[in-house]
C-alpha positions in Angstrom: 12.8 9.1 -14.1 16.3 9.1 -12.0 15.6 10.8 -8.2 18.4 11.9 -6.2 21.1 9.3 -5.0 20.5 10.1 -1.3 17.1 8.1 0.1 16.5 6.4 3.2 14.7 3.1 4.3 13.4 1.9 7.2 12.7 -2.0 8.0 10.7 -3.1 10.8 8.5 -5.5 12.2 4.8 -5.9 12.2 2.0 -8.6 12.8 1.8 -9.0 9.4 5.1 -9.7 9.4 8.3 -7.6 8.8 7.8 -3.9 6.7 10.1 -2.3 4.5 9.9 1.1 4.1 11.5 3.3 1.1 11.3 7.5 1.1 13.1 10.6 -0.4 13.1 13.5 1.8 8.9 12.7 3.6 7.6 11.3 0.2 7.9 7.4 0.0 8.8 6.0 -2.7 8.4 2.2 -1.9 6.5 0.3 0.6 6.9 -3.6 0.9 4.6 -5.9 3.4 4.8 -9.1 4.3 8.3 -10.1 4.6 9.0 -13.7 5.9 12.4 -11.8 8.3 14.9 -8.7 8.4 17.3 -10.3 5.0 13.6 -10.4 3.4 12.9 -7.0 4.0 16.4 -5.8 2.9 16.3 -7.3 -0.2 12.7 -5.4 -1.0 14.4 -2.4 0.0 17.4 -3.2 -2.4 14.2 -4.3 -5.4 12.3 -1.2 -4.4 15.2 1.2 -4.8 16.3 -0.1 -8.1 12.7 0.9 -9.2 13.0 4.6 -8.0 16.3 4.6 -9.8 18.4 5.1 -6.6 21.8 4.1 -6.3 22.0 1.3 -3.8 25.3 2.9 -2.0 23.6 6.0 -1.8 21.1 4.7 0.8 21.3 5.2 4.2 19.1 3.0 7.0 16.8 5.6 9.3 17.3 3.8 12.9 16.3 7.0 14.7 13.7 6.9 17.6 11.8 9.8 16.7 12.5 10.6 12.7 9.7 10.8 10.3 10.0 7.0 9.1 9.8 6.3 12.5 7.0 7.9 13.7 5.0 6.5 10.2 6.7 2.8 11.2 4.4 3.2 14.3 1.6 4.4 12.8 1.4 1.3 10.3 2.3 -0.9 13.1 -0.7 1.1 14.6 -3.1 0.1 11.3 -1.9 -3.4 11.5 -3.0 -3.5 15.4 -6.1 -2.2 14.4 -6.2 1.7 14.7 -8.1 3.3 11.9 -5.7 6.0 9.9 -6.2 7.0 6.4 -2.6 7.7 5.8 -3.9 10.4 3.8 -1.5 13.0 5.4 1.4 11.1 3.9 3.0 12.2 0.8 4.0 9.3 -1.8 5.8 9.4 -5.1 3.3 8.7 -7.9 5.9 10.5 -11.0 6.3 7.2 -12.1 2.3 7.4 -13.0 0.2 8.9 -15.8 -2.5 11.2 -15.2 -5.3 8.7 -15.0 -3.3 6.1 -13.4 -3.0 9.5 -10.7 -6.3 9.7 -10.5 -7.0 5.8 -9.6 -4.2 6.1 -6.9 -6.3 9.3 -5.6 -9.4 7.8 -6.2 -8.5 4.9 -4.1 -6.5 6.6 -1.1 -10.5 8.1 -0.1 -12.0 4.7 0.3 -12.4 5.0 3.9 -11.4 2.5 6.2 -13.7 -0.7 6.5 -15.3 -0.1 2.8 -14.4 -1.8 -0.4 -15.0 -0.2 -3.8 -14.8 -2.4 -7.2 -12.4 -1.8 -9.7 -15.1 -0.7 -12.1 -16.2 1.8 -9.6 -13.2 3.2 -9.3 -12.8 3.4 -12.4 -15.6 5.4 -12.8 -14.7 7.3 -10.5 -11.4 7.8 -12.4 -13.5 9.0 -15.1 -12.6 5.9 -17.3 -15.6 4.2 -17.7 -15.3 0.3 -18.7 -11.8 0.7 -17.4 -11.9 -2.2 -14.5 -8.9 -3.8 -16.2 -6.5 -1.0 -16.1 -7.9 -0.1 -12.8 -6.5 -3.8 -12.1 -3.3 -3.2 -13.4 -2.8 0.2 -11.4 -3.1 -1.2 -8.4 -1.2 -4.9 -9.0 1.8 -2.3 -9.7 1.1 -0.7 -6.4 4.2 0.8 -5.1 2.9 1.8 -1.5 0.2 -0.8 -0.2 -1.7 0.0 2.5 -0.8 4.3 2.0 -2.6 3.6 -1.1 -5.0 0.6 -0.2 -5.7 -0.9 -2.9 -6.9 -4.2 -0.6 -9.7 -2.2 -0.6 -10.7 -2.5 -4.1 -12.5 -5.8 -5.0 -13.6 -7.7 -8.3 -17.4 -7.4 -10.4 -19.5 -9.3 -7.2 -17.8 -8.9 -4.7 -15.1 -11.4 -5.7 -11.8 -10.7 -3.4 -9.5 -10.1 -6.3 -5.6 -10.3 -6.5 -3.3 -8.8 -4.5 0.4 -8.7 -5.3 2.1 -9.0 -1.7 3.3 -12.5 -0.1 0.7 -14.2 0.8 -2.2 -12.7 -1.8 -5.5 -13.0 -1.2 -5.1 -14.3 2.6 -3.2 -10.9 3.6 -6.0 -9.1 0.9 -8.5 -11.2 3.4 -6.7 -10.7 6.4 -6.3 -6.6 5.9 -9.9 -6.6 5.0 -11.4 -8.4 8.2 -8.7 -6.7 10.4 -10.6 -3.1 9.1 -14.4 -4.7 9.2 -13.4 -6.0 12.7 -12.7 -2.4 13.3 -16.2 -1.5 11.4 -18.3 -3.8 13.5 -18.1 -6.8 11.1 -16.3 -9.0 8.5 -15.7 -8.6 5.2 -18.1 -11.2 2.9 -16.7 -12.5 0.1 -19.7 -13.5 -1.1 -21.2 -10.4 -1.5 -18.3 -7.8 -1.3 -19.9 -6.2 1.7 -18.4 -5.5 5.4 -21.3 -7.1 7.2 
């Protein structure tokens, strides 16, 4: 699916390092973490717009003070200090998805903040049964980490998992402990728990 040619982005800093930021109107399209510096996040931004089909020239960079991309650049600057914020206020693009991959990406947007859910219980949830694996896959192609948090979503045992964004399991790790911390613990590998 081709979207319209004119989109914004938004780069910016974070302590997780720098943020880049694709939308369309107030629906993002793209979301990249992680970034070792500003070049790193620009080229995401270039990756992440070829994947929504836009054309590169018809981007423009949101550097306003008070625009919507600002005022969610703060709020996951918030998240990443700590604030609790479900995100679930912001709209994202999921066209690109099927209905049940739709459903994971809803199903996992309600694990609150500071609880974990495995991918076969959200699968279930999905109403796919047995379907851990393409649970797994939904959210290793997760366009918007973080909106949708699929850090939250942990393997059979409480194994950590994968997680797609530089750095892998320590940011998966980090994001997880930075919420528990938040929660009144630490997130236990061991055991999958916040304890």
């Amino acid at each position: 699916m081709s979207f319209p040619a004119v989109g914004l982005f938004r780069i910016f800093p974070t302590p997780l390092g720098w943020m880049a930021l694709l939308a369309r109107d107030e629906l993002v399209c793209g979301l990249r973490v992680g970034r070792a510096d500003r070049p790193a996040a620009l080229q995401a931004v270039r990756a992440m717009a070829e994947d929504a089909g836009y054309e590169l020239d018809g981007l423009r960079q949101d550097v306003g003070s008070d625009s919507w991309a600002a005022q969610l650049a703060q709020r996951l600057v918030g998240y990443l200090a700590g604030i609790d914020d479900d995100f679930l206020d912001v709209a994202i693009d999921t066209s690109h998805r099927t209905p049940f991959q739709r459903r994971v990406v809803d199903g996992c947007r309600q694990i609150a903040y500071g609880q974990t859910l495995s991918y076969g219980e959200l699968a279930s949830q999905a109403g796919a049964a047995g379907a851990a694996r393409a649970v797994g896959n939904v959210m290793a192609a997760n366009r918007v980490p973080i909106l949708v948090p699929c850090h939250r979503v942990v393997a059979a045992g409480g194994r950590l998992g994968g997680y797609s964004a530089p750095g892998g399991r320590r940011v998966k790790q980090q994001l997880l402990d930075l919420e528990s911390g938040v929660a009144g613990g630490r997130f236990d590998r061991a055991t999958g728990a916040i304890v």
